[in-house]
C-alpha positions as CSV (number, residue, x, y, z in Angstrom):
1,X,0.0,0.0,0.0
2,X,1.1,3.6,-0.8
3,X,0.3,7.0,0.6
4,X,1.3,9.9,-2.0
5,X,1.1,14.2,-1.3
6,X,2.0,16.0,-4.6
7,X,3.1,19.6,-4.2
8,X,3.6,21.9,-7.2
9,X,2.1,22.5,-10.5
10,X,0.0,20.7,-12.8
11,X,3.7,19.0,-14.5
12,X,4.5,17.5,-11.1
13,X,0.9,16.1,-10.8
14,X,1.1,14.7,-14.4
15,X,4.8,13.0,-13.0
16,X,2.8,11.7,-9.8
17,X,0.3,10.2,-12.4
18,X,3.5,7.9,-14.1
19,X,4.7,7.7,-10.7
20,X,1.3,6.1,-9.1
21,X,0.6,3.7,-12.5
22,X,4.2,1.9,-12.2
23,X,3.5,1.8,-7.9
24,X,0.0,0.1,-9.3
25,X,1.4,-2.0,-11.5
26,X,4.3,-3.4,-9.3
27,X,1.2,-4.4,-6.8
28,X,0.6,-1.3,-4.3
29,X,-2.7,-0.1,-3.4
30,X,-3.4,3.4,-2.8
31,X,-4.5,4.6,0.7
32,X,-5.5,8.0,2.3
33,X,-4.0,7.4,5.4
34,X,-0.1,7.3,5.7
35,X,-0.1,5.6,8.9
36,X,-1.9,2.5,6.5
37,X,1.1,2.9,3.8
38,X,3.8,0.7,3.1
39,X,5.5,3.7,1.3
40,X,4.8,7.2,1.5
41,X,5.3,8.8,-1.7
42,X,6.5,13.3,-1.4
43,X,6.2,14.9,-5.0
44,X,8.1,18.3,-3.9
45,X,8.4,22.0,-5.9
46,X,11.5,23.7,-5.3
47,X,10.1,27.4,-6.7
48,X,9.4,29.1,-3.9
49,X,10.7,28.9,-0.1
50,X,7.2,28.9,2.0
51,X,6.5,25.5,-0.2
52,X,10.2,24.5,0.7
53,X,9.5,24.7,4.4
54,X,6.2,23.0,4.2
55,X,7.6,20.3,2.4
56,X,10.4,19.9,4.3
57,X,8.2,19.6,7.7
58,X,6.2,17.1,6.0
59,X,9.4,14.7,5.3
60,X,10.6,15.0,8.9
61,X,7.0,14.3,9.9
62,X,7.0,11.0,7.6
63,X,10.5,10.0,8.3
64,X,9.8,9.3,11.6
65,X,7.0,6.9,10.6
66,X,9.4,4.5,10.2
67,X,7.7,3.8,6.6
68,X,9.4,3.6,3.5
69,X,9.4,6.9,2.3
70,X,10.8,8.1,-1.4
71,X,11.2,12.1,-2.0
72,X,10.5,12.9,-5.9
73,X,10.5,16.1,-7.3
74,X,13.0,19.5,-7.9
75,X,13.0,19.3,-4.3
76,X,15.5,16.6,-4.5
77,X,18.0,18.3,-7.1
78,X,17.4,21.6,-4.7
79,X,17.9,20.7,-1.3
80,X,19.4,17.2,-0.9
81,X,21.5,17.1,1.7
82,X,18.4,19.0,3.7
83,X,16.3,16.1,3.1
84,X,18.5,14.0,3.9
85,X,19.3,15.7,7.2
86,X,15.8,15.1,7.9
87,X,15.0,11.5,6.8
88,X,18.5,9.8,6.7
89,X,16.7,6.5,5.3
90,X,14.8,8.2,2.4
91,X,15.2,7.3,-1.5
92,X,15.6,10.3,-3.4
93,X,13.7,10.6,-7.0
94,X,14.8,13.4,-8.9
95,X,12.5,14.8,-12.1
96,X,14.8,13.0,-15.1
97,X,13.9,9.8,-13.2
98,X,10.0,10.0,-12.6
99,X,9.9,7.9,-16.2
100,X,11.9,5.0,-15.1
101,X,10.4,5.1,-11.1
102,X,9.8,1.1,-11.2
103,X,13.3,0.6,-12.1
104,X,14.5,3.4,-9.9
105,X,12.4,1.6,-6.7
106,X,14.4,-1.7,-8.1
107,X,17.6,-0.1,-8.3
108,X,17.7,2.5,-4.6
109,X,18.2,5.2,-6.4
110,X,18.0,7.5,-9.2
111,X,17.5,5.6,-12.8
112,X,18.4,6.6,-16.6
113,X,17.8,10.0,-17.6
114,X,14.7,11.1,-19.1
115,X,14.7,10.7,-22.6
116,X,11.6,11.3,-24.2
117,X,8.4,12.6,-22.6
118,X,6.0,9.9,-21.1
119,X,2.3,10.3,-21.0
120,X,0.0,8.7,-18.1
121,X,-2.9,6.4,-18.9
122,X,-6.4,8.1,-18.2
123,X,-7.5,7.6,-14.9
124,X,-11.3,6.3,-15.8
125,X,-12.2,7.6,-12.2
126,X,-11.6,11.3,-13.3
127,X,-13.1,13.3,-16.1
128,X,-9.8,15.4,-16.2
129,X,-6.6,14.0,-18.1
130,X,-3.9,15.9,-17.6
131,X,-1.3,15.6,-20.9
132,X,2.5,16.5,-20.3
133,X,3.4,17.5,-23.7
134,X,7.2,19.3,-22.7
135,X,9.7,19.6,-20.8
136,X,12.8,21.9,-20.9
137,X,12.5,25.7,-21.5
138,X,14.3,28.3,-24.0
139,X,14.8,31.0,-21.7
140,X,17.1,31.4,-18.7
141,X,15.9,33.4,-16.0
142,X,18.1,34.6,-13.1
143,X,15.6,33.6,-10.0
144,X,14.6,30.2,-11.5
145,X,15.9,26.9,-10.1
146,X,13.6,24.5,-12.2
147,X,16.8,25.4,-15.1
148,X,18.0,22.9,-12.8
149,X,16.3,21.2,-11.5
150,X,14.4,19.8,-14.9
151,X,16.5,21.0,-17.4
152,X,16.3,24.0,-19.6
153,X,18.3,27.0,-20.6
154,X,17.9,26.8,-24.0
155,X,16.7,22.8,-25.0
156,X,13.2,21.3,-25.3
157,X,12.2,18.0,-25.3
158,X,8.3,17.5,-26.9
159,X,6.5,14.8,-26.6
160,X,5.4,13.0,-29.9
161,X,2.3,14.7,-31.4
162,X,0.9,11.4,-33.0
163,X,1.5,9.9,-29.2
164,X,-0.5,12.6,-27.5
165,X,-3.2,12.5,-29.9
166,X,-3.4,8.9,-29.5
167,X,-3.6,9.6,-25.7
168,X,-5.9,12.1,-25.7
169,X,-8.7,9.9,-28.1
170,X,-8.0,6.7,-25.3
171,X,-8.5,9.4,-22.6
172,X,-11.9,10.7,-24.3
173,X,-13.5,6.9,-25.2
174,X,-12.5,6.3,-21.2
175,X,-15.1,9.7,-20.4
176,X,-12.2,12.0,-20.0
177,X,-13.9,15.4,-20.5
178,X,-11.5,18.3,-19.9
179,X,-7.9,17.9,-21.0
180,X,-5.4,20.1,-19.9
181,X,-2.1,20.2,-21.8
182,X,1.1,21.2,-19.1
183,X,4.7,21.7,-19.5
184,X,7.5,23.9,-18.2
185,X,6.8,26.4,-21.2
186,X,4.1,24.5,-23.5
187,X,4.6,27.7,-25.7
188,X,7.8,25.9,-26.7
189,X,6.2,22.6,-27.8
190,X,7.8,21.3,-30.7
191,X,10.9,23.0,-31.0
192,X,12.9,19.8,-31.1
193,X,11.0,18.0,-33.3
194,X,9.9,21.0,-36.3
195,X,6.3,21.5,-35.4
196,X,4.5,23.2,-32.9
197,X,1.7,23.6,-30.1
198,X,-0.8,24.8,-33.1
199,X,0.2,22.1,-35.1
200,X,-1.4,19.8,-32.0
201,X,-4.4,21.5,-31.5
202,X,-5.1,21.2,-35.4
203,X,-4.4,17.1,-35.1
204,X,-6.1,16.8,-32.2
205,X,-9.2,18.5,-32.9
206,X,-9.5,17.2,-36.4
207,X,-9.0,13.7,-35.1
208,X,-10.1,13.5,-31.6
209,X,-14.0,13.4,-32.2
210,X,-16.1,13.8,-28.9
211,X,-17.7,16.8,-26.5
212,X,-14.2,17.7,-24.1
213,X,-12.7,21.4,-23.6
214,X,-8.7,21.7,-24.0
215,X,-7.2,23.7,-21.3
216,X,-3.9,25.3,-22.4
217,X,-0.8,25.8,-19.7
218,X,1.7,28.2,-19.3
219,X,2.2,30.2,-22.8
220,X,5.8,32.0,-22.3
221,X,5.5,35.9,-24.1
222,X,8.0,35.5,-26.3
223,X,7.4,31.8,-27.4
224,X,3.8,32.4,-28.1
225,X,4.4,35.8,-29.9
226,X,5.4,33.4,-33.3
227,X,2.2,31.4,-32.9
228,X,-0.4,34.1,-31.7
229,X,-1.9,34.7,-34.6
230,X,-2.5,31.2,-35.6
231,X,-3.5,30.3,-32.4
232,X,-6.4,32.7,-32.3
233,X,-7.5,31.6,-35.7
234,X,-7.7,27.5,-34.1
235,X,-9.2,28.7,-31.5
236,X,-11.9,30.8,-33.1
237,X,-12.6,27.6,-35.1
238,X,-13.3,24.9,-32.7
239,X,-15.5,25.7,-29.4
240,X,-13.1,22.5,-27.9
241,X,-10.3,25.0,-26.3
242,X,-11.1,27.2,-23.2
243,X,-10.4,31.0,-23.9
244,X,-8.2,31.0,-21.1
245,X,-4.4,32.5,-21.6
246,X,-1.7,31.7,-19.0
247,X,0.8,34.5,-19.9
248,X,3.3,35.2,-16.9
249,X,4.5,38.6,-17.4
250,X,6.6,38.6,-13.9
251,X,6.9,42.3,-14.2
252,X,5.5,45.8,-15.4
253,X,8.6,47.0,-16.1
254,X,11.6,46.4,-18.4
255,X,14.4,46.8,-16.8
256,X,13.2,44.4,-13.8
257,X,12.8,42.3,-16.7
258,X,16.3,42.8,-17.9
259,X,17.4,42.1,-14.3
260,X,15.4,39.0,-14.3
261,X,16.6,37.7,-17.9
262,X,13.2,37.7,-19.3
263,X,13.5,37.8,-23.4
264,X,10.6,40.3,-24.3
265,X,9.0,43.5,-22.9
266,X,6.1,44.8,-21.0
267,X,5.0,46.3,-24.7
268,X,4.9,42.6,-26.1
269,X,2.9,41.5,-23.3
270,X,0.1,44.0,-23.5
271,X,0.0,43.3,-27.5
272,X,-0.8,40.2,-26.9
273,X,-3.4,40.7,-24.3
274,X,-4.9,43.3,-25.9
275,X,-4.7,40.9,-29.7
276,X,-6.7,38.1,-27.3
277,X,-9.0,40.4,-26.0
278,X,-10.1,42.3,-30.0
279,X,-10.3,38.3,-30.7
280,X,-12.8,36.8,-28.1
281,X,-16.2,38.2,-26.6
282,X,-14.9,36.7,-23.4
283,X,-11.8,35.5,-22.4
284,X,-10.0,34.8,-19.3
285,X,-6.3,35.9,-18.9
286,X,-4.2,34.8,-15.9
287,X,-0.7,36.1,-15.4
288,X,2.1,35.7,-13.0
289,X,4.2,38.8,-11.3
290,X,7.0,38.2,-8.7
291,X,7.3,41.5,-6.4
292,X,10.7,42.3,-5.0
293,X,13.3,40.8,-7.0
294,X,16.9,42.8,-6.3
295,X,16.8,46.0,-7.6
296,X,12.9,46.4,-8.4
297,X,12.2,50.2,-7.0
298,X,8.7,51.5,-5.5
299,X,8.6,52.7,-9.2
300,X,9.2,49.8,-10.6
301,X,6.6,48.1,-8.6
302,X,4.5,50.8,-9.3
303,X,4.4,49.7,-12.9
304,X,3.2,46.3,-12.3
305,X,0.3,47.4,-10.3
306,X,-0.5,49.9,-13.2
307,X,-0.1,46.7,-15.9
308,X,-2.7,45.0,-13.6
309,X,-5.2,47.6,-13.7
310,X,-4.7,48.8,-17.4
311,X,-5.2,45.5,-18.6
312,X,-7.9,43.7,-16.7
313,X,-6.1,41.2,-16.0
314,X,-8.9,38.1,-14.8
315,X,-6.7,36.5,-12.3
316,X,-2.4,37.6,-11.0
317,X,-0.6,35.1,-9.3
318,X,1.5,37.3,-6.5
319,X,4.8,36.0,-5.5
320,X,7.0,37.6,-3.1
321,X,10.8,36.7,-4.3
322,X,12.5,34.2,-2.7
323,X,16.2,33.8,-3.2
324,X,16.5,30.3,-4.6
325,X,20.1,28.1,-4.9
326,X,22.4,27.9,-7.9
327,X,20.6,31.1,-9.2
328,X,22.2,34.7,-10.2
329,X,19.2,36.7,-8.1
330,X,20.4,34.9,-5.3
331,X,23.5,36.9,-5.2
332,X,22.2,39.9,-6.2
333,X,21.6,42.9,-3.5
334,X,18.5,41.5,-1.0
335,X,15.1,43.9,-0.8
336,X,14.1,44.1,2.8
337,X,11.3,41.1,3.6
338,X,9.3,43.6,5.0
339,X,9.2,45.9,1.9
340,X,8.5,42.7,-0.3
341,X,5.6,41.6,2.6
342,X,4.0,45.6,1.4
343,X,4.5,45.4,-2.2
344,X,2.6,41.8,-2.2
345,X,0.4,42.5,-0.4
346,X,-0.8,46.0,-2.2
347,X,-0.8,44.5,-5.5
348,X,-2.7,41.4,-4.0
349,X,-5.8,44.2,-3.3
350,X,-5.0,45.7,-6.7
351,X,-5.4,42.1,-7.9
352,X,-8.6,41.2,-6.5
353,X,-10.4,44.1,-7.2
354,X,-9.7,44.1,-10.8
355,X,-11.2,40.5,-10.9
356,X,-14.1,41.4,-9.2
357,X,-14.8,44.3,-11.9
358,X,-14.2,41.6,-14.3
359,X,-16.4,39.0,-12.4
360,X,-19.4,41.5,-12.5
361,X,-19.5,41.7,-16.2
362,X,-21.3,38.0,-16.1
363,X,-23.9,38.7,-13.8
364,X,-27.2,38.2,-15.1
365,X,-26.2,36.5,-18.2
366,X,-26.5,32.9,-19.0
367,X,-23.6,31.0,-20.7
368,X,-22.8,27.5,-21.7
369,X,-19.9,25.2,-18.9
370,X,-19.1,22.1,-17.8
371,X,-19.1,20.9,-14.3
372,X,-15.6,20.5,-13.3
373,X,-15.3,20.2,-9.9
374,X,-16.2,19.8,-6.4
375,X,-16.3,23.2,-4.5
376,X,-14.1,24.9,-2.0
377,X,-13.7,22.4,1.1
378,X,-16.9,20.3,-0.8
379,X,-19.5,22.7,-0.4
380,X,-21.8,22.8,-3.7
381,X,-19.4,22.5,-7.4
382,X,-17.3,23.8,-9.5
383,X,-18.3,24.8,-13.0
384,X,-16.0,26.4,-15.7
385,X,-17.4,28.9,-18.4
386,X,-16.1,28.5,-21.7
387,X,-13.0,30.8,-20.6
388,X,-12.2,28.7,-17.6
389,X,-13.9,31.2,-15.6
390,X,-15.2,29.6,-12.5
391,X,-18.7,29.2,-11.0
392,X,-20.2,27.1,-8.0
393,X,-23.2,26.0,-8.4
394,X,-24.9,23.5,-6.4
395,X,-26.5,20.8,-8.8
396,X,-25.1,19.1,-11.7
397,X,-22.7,15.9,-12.6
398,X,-18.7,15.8,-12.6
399,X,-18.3,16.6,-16.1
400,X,-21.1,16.8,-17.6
401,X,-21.7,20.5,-20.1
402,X,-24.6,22.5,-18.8
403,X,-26.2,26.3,-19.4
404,X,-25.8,28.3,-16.5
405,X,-27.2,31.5,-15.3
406,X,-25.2,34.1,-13.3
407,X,-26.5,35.2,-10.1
408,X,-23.6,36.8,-8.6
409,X,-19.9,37.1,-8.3
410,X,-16.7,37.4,-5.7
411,X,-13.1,38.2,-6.8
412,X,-12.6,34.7,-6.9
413,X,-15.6,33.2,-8.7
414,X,-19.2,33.4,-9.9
415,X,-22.5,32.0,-8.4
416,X,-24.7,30.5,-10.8
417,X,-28.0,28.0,-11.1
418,X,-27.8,25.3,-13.8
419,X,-30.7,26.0,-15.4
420,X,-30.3,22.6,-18.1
């Protein structure tokens, strides 16, 4: 019996997905309890410090279980001699393994590296399939430690686009209804291999018949400036692909930018939402900004909030900087953790007020969705507008595509009735 926590983004939950089938197919049974496991299973992230500390509490906690315990995940390429500090008897997993885990639980320790990109099977038990079409990334950022801790700084590795297709049409017979597409920059798809991420879409939807949404992840500025266009034009064509954008801007202004090694501008970034926005009715951009990397001035910050409230932007994921290892930021001048703690938490505000102007606009209309979820803590469920836009509701079937008319809204989400 195992017992598995996955920290992280929706990449490290694909690599728990490869990580659970081999555990399933060597003869382990997943529990919920880890005081029930054989082995306990820790998917860590390694890009920001809070998620550090929680992790590492939760490998001391499980050490002393006395269970065996494997640590996966950048974590392990981050902080190894931390972990094992705190569980002396763990096996360590790192990312380039995750593909070969059987043979890595065989061997005690790390396997071959990775050298292609494996897909999971569709769980039959969820509606969601989540498809890891990348890894690597082109750029080279001076806070990031995923560089190293999965690969990147210049190289891509793609998965093959008749294998995902393939995956996805198993994934949709087996009642798979949303599919979300996840990679370190999935703007990059294809680099290595002379097609790209519209070129999969195209296959895809020509091929993959059924009623399922596409959700896209992370679309890097500069990557997805040389598919924009064409991307708009497949997504205008097929209802099959949520208007949602993930565009992570990190900053309003260049010359944080320039600091941070970020390849494009703050002027690229607001073509490109304002391009999606003349394209769709409604659409539904997220972004990403970190506040206080060394040398961002009260000016500086001041731009971001500005880029926030310019553009409209639907949903900001705030992150205070964190001085990660083996990164140039890290030995750059410090900003005060108190002036970081301000600046976070103003822009938060800025943040949520924006999206609740943005939330209002759907109030009293009625628009087509799909149940996606269960609600916060299980209280009613989650629905997703055709931009990804969420909505509880409190009747309706895990993935099943219903009408639904706004009744109210929060900075977070909408209120709705299914009404068929």
């Amino acid at each position: 019996m195992y017992y598995i926590e996955t920290y992280g983004c929706w990449l490290n939950k694909a690599d728990s997905e490869l990580m659970e089938e081999d555990l399933r197919r060597i003869g382990y049974v997943k529990v919920n309890d880890p005081t029930q496991a054989d082995l306990i299973l820790i998917n860590t992230c390694a890009v920001r410090e809070d998620s550090e500390v929680r992790e590492l509490k939760a490998i001391e906690k499980y050490s002393k279980l006395g269970k065996k315990l494997v640590v996966a995940g950048c974590l392990t390429k981050a902080r190894p001699s931390e972990i094992m500090r705190l569980a002396p008897n763990a096996l360590l997993v790192n990312p380039s393994s995750v593909e070969n885990f059987a043979e890595t639980l065989r061997n005690g320790g790390n396997s071959s590296e990775r050298l292609m990109v494996r897909i999971p099977q569709h769980n039959e038990l969820s509606h969601i399939y989540v498809v890891p079409i990348q890894v690597g990334c082109l750029g080279n950022c001076s806070y990031c430690i995923i560089k190293y801790t999965r690969g990147g700084m210049g190289w891509v590795r793609s998965a093959d686009l008749n294998m995902v297709k393939e995956s996805i049409a198993k994934a949709v017979t087996r009642g798979a209804r949303e599919i979300y597409l996840t990679g370190q920059e999935i703007s990059a798809y294809g680099k290595d291999k002379g097609y790209d991420l519209v070129d999969l879409l195209e296959a895809v939807l020509r091929d993959v018949d059924g009623r399922y949404l596409i959700r896209l992840g992370m679309l890097e500025p500069l990557e997805l400036e040389g598919i924009i266009h064409r991307l708009i034009d497949v997504i205008k064509s097929d209802w099959r692909i949520y208007r949602f954008f993930h565009i992570p801007v990190q900053s309003g202004s260049d010359k944080v930018l320039r600091l941070m090694k970020r390849k494009y501008t703050v002027d690229l970034f607001k073509w490109e939402v304002g391009l999606i926005r003349r394209s769709f009715h409604n659409s539904f951009i997220a972004t990403d900004i970190i506040v206080g990397h060394p040398g961002e001035e009260d000016v500086d910050f001041q731009d971001s909030v500005r880029l926030v409230r310019e553009l409209s932007i639907d949903k900001v994921h705030v992150a205070r900087y964190s001085p990660r290892p083996f990164t140039e930021a890290a030995y750059m001048r410090q900003i005060p953790d108190h002036i970081k703690k301000q600046r976070s938490s103003l822009l938060s505000k800025v943040a949520l007020e924006v999206a609740y102007s943005r939330n209002l606009e759907y109030v009293g209309g009625t628009y087509e969705g799909l149940i996606s979820s269960t609600g916060f803590k299980g209280k009613g469920l989650m629905a997703r507008l055709m931009d990804y836009r969420p909505v509880i509701v409190n009747e309706g079937r895990l993935g099943s595509f219903v009408r639904i008319k706004i009744t109210g809204a929060s900075s977070i989400n909408l209120l709705g009735n299914v009404i068929e």
